[in-house]
C-alpha positions in Angstrom: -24.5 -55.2 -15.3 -23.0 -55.0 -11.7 -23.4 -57.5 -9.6 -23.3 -57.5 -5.9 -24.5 -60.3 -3.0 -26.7 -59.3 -0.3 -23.8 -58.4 2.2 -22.0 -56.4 -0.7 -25.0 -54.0 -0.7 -24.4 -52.5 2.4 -20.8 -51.7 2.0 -21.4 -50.5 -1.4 -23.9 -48.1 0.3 -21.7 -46.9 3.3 -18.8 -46.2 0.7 -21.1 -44.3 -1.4 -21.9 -41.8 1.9 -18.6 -42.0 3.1 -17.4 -40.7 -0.6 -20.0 -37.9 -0.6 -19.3 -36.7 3.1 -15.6 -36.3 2.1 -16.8 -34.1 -0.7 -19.0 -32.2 1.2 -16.6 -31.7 4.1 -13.8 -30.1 1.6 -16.2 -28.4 -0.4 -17.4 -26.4 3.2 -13.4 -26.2 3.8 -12.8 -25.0 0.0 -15.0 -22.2 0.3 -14.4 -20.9 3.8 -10.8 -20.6 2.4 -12.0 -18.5 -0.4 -14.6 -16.5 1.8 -11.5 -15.8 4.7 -8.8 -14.7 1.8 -11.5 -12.2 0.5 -12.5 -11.1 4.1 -9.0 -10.3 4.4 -9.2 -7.5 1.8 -12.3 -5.9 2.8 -13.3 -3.5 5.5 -14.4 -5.5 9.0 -17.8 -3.8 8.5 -18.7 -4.8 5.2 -21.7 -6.9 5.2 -21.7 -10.4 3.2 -25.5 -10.5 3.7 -26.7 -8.2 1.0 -24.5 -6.8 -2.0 -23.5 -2.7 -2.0 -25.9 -1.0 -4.8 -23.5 1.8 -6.0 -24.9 4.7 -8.1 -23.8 4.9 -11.6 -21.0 8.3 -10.6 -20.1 6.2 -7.4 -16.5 4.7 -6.8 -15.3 2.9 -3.8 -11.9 4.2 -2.9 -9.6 2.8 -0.6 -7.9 4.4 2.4 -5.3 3.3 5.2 -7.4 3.0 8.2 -7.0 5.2 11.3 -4.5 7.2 10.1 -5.5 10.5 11.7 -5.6 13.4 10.7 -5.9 11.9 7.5 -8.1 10.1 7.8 -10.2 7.9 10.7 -13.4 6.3 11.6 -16.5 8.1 13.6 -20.0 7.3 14.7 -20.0 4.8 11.7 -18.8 7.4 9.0 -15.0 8.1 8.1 -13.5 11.8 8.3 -10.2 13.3 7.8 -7.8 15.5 5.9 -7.2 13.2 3.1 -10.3 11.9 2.6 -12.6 15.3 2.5 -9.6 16.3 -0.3 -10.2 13.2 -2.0 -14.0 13.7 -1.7 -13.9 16.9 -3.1 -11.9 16.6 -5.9 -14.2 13.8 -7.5 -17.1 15.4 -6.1 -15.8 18.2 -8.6 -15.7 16.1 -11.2 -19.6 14.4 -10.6 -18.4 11.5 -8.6 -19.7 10.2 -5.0 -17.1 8.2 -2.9 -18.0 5.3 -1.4 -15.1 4.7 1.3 -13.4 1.6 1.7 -11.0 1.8 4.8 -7.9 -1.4 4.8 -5.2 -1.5 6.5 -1.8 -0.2 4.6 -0.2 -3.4 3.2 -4.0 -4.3 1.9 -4.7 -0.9 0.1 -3.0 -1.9 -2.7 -4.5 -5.7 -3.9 -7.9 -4.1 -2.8 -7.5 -2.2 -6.9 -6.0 -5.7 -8.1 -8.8 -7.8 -6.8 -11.4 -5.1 -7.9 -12.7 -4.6 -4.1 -11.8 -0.6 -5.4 -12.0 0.8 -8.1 -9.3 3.6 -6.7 -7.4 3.7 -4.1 -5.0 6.4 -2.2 -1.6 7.1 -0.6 0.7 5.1 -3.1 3.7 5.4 -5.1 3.7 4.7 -9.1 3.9 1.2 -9.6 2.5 -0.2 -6.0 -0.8 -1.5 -7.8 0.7 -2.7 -10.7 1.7 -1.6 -13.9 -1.8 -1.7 -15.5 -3.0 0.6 -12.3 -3.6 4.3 -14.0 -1.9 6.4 -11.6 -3.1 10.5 -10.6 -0.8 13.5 -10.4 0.6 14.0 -6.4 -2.2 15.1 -4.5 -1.2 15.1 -0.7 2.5 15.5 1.3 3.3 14.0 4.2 5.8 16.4 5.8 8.0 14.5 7.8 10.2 16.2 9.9 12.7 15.5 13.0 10.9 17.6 15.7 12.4 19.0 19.4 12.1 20.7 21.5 13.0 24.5 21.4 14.1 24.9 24.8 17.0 21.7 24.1 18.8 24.0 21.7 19.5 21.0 19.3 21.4 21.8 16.3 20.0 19.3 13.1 22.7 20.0 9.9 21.3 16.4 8.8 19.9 13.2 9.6 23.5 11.6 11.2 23.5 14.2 14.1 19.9 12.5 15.5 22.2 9.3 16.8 23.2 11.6 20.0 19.9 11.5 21.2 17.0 9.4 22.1 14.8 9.1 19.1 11.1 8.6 18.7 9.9 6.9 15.5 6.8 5.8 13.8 7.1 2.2 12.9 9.7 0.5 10.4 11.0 4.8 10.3 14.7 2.6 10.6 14.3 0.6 7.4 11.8 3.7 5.7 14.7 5.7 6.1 17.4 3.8 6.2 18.9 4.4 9.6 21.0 1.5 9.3 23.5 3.6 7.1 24.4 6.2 9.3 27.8 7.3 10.2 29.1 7.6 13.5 28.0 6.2 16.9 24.9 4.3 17.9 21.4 5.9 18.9 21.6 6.6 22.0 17.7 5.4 22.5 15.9 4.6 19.8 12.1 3.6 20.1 9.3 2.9 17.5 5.5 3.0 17.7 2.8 1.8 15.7 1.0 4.1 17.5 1.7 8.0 16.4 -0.6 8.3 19.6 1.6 7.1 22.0 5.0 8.3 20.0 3.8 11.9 20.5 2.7 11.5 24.0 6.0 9.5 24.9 7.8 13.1 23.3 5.8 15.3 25.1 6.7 12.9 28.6 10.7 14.4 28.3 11.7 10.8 27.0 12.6 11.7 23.9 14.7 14.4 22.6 13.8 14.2 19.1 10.2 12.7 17.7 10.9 11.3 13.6 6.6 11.9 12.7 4.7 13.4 10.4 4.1 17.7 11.0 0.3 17.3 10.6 -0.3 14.0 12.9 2.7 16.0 14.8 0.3 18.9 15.5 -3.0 17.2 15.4 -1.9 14.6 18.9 -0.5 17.4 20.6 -3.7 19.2 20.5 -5.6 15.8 21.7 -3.3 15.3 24.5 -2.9 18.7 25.2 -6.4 17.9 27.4 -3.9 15.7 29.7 -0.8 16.8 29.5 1.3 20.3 28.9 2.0 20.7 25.5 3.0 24.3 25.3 6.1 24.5 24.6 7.4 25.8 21.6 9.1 23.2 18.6 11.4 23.0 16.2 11.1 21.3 12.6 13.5 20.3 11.5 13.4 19.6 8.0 16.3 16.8 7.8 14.0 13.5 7.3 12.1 13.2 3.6 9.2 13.8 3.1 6.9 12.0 1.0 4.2 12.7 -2.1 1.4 10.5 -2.6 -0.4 9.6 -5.7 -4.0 7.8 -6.0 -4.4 5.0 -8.6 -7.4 4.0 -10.3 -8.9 0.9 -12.7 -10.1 3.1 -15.5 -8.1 6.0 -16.9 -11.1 8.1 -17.1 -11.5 8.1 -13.5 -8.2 9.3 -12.7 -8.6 12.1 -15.4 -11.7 13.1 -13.7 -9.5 13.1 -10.2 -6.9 15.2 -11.5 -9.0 17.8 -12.9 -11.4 17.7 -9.8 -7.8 18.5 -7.6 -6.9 21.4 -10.3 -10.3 22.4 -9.3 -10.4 22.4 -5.6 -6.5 24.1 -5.9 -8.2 26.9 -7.9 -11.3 27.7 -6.3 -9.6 27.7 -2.5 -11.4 24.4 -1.4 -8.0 22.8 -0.5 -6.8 25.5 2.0 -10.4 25.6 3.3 -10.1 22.0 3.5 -6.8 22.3 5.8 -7.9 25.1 7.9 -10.9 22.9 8.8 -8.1 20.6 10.6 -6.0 23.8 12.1 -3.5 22.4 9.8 -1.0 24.4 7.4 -1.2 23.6 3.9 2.1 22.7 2.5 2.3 25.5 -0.5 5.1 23.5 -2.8 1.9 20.6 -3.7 0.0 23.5 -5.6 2.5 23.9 -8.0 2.4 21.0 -10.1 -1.6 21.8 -11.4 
């Protein structure tokens, strides 16, 4: 039996609220650590106040954000290349995509930490070895574009350091610029913006713009509304390019997408799918289905 005088009450008290204020106090900063590492992963629309009901056929796929024309938000919906292919070809095979839209070092954890059940624009491996990875279903066709007028000569990737250079960003350490031979760049600027990269071309101050043909195309047409974009280009075809693969949870699910994309090949829906954009569609990604 505890015993305790009439001044040891009080004190036994205030320690008792002092103890259960500290727990309280951690437990509030416990779980707004938990709630702001999650928060991290998911979209900054998503809404903690209710949980999404997904149909049965439903997956939530992830996609870089604002990545256009591949893909990018409007009026509360998401539209682009890459996502109306990736729409289609699991529409062909009875699913309904629910888009999830990260930025580009998130895409990846959102399949590990089950905010996805897919996700899109990786290499094998980048989720994980027990990630079940599609066939190559897109191409970003870089290229190292001028203009015409300039007359530059590209044999390969070493003659761009005579020039100033436009880049998207980390294009030095995606590419490995660093290991060129010869001279410095003469100017060498990146952008996180493919925006502003294009525009800054377009301005005469670059000579050569390191970008992606389709985003290539698709800004020039935007800006074409401010500024003269007329003038004939060269592609030159001396910077990789790269093939993309979506990854899924459940191997059935990326069966059905690589059917649904043998589909949409055969029955035209891919070209269609392009020429919505005004964009060519890169021939060589057919042949593999």
């Amino acid at each position: 039996m505890l015993h305790c005088s009439e001044f040891d009450a009080p004190k036994m008290i205030l320690e008792q609220f002092l103890t259960a204020l500290r727990l309280s106090f951690f437990s509030v900063i416990a779980r707004r650590l938990v709630l702001g590492a999650i928060a991290l992963l998911l979209p900054p629309s998503h809404d903690w106040s209710s949980a999404q009901v997904l149909a049965r056929n439903d997956l939530r796929i992830a996609f870089d954000q604002e990545k256009a024309p591949y893909l990018w938000s409007d009026r509360g919906g998401v539209k682009g290349l890459e996502f109306d292919i990736v729409t289609a070809a699991l529409a062909a095979s009875g699913h309904a995509v629910v888009p999830v839209t990260l930025p580009n070092r998130r895409v990846a954890a959102a399949l590990t930490l089950r905010v996805a059940d897919g996700i899109t624009g990786v290499q094998a491996g980048d989720a994980g070895a027990s990630a079940f990875y599609s066939d190559f279903y897109l191409t970003y066709a870089n290229a190292a574009v001028t203009r015409a007028r300039d007359g530059i000569k590209l044999s390969g990737l070493d003659a761009i350091r005579q020039y100033r250079v436009a880049a998207w960003q980390k294009a030095w350490q995606d590419l490995k610029l660093d290991r060129l031979q010869g001279p410095d760049i003469l100017a060498y600027t990146e952008f996180t913006s493919q925006y502003r990269q294009t525009k800054f071309f377009w301005a005469g101050r670059a000579d050569i713009d390191i970008v992606d043909r389709n985003i290539f195309i698709w800004y020039s047409r935007i800006l074409s509304k401010e500024m003269d974009t007329s003038g004939a280009v060269t592609f030159h075809e001396v910077v990789p390019s790269v093939r993309v693969r979506a990854a899924f949870n459940r191997s059935s699910d990326r069966d059905d997408f690589n059917a649904g994309m043998k589909t949409i090949i055969a029955n035209g829906e891919v070209g269609r799918i392009y020429a919505k954009y005004g964009l060519p569609a890169p021939e060589p990604l057919f042949s593999q289905y």
